[in-house]
C-alpha positions in Angstrom: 39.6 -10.1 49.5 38.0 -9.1 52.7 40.7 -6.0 52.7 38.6 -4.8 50.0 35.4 -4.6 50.9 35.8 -0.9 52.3 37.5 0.1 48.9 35.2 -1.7 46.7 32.0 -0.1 48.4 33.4 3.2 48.7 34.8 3.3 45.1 31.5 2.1 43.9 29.4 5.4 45.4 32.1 7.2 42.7 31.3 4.4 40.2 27.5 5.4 40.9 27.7 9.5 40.9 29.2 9.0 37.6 26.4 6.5 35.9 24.1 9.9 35.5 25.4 12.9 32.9 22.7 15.1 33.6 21.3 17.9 31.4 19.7 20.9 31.6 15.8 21.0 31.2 14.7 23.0 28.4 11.9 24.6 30.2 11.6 25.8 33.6 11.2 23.5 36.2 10.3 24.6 40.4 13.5 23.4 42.0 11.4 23.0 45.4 8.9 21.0 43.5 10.0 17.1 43.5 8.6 15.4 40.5 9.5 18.4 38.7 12.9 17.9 39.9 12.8 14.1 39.3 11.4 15.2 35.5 14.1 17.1 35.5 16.4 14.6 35.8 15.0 11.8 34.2 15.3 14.1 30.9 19.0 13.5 30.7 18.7 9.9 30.4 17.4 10.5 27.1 18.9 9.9 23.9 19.9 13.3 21.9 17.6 12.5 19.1 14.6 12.3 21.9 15.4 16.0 23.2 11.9 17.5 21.9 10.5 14.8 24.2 12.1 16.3 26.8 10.5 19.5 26.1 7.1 18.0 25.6 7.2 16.3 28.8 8.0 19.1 30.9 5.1 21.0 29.1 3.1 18.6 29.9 3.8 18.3 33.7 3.4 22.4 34.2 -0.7 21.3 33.6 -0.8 18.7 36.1 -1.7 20.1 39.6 -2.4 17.6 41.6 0.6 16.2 43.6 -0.2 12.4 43.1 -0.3 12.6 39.6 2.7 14.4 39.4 4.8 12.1 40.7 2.7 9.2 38.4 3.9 11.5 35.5 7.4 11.9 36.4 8.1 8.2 37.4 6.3 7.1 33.9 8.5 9.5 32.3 11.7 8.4 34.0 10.8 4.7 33.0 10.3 6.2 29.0 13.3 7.7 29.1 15.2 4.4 30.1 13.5 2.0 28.0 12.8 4.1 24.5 15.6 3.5 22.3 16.9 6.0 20.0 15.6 7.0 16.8 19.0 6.7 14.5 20.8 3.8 14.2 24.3 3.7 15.2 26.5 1.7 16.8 25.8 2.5 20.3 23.9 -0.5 20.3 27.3 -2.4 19.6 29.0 -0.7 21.9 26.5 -1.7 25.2 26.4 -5.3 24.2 30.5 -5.2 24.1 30.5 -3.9 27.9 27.7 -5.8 29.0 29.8 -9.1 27.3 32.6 -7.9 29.2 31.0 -7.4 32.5 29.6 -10.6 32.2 32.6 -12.1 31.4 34.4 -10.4 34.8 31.7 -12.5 36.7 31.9 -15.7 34.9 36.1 -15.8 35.1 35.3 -15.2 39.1 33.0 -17.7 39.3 35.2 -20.2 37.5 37.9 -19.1 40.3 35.5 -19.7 42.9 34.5 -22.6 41.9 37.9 -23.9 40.7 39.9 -22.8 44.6 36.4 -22.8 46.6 38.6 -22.3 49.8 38.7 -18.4 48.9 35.1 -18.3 50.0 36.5 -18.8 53.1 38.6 -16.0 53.4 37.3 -12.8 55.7 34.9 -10.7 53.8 35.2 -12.6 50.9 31.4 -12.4 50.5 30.7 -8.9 50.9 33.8 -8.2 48.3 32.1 -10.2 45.8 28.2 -8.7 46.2 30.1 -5.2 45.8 32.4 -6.1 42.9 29.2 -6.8 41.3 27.6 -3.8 41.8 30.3 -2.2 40.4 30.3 -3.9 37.2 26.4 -3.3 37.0 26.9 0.4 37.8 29.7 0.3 34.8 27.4 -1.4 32.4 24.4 0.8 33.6 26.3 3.7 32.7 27.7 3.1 29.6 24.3 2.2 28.4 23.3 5.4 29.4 26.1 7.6 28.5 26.0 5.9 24.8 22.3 7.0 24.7 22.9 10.3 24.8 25.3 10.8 22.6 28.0 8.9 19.8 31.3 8.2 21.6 30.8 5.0 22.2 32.9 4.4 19.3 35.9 6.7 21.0 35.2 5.4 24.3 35.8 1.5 23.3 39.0 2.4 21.4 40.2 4.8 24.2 39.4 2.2 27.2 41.5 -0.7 25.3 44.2 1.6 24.8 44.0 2.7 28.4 44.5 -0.8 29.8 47.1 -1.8 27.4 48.8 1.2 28.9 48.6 0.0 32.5 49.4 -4.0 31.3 53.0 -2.3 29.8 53.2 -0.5 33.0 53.0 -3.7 35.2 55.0 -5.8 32.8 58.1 -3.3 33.4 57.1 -3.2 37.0 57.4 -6.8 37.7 59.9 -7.1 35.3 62.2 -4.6 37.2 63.5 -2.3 34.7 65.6 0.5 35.1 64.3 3.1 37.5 64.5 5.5 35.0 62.3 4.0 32.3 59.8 3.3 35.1 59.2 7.0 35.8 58.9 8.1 32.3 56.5 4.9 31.9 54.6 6.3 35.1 53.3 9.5 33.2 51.6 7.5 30.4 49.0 6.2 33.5 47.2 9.8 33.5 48.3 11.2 30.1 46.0 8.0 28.4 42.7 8.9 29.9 43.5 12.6 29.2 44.1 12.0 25.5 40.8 9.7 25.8 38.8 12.8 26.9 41.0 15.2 24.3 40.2 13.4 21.1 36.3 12.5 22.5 35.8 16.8 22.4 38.0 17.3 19.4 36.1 14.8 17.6 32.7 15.7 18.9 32.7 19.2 18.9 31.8 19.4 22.2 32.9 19.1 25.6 29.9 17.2 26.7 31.1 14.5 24.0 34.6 14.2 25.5 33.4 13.8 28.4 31.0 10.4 27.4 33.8 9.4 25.7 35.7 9.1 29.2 32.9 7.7 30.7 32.7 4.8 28.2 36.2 4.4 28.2 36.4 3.7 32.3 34.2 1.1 32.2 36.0 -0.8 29.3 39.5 0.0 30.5 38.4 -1.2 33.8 36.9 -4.5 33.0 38.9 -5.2 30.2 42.4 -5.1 33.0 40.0 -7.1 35.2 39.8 -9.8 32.6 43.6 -10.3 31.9 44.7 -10.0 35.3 42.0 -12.4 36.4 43.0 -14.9 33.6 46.6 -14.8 34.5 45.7 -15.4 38.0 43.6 -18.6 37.3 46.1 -20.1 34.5 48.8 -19.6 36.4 47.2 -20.5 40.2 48.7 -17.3 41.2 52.0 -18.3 40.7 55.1 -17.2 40.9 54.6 -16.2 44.3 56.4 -13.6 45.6 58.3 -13.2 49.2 55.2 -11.4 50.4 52.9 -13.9 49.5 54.8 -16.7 51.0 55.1 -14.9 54.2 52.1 -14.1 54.9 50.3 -17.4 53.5 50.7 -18.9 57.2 48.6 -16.5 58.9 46.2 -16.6 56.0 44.0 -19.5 57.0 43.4 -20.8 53.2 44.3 -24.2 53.0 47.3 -24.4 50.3 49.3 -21.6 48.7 47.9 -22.1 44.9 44.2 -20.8 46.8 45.7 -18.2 48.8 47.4 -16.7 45.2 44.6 -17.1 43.2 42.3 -14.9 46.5 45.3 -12.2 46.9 45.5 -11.7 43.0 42.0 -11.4 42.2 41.3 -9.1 44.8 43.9 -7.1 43.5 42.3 -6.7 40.1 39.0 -6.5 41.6 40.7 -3.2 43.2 42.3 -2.1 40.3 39.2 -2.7 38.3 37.6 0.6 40.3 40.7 2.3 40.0 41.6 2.4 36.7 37.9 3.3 36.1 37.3 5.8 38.4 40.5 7.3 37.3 40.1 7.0 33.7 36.6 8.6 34.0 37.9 11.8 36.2 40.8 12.1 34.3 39.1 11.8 31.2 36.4 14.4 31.7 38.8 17.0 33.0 41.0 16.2 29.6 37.5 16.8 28.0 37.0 20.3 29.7 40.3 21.5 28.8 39.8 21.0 25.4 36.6 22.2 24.4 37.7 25.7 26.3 40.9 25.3 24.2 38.9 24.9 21.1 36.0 27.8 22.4 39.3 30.3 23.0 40.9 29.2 19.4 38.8 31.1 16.3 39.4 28.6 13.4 37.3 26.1 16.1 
């Protein structure tokens, strides 16, 4: 795992920039002015059907002077706008506890491999891999509660994430299965063309682009940690096995004491990487499927 560590904390400052979906204040705001700024941004955490307290609060800041109570104001309205639900219920509520199950489940099937092969712990940088890993799957849970605040394609975004890691399961079935060449490639362009049908159907759906684009959001966080969770499970019925000729080469210079713990390490790093790929990936991919088609549907009259 230690190979990871770089990956894992880079890929988690893209996890992060994605966690916010910031909008637009209402009112005018001082962009050298700080709380205003942080006002400003705390408004987007919000859910839809609290936009006139958006509004309100920002009225209300433009009659605070003093600096100290600014920033009061601002943090106290940060911390409303995290912790008020919304008004209408939906099932966005479903929706976080199903990605908050699933991110605890990604840390409870690690635990149960750590525990199970407790040599990995001993591998270089195993430590540092794990403390990230989990940072990642806060930052995924974090955001999907946040995204599914704001809007109602949490719905979309489950459906869309399953589909997205079924698509990259079939892709490593054929891959390990060594199908025709051929096949492969055409199989290849599903990888991309899932997450942009994710973000498609989110805008067609939802009228907007915005919409699409929480839809995307949603679905990297369950396409990630829902791959994370089969791949991890295979790794730990199966001890890792059967190993390949790169495994059994370079389990030697490993330092792991058998070959079932060096397996079970080299595999679940692996999904622990593709975990942050598939989710960064899905989300990117996703929102620019989401652009495209809300400008499709702004340039097409019937929309």
């Amino acid at each position: 795992m230690g190979a990871l560590v770089v990956v894992l904390i880079v890929g988690s400052l893209a996890v992060g920039s994605l966690v916010v979906v910031r909008r637009r204040a209402t009112a005018a705001t001082n962009p050298m002015d700080a709380p205003a700024v942080l006002l400003a941004w705390a408004i987007g955490f919000l859910a839809a059907d609290r936009a006139e307290w958006g509004q309100a609060m920002v009225g209300e800041l433009e009659r605070v002077e003093e600096r100290s109570k600014r920033w009061r104001f601002s943090l106290g309205c940060l911390g409303a706008a995290l912790l008020v639900p919304p008004r209408r219920a939906d099932s966005g509520r479903l929706v976080v506890g199903l990605v908050a199950a699933a991110a605890v489940g990604c840390v409870g099937l690690t635990t149960y491999g750590l525990v199970r092969y407790p040599g990995v712990l001993a591998g270089r940088g195993t430590w540092p891999a794990l403390v990230t890993f989990v940072a990642v799957l806060t930052g995924l849970a974090v955001m999907t509660a946040i995204v599914v605040r704001r809007g109602t394609a949490g719905a979309v975004g489950v459906a869309g994430g399953v589909a997205v890691a079924a698509v990259w399961i079939l892709v490593g079935v054929v891959v390990v299965s060594h199908s025709s060449a051929p096949a492969l490639s055409w199989l290849l362009l599903t990888l991309p063309l899932a997450p942009l049908a994710v973000g498609a159907v989110g805008t067609w759906r939802g009228r907007t682009g915005a919409t699409g684009r929480q839809a995307a959001l949603v679905s990297a966080a369950v396409a990630g940690m829902v791959l994370f969770l089969v791949l991890g499970g295979d790794a730990l019925m199966t001890a890792g096995g059967p190993y390949d000729a790169g495994q059994i080469q370079d389990f030697p210079n490993s330092g792991l004491p058998d070959m079932a713990t060096y397996a079970v390490n080299d595999n679940l790093g692996t999904a622990m990487a593709l975990l942050l790929l598939v989710s960064t990936m899905t989300a990117a991919i996703g929102s620019i499927g989401a652009t495209i088609t809300a400008r499709i549907r702004r340039a097409t009259p019937s929309a």
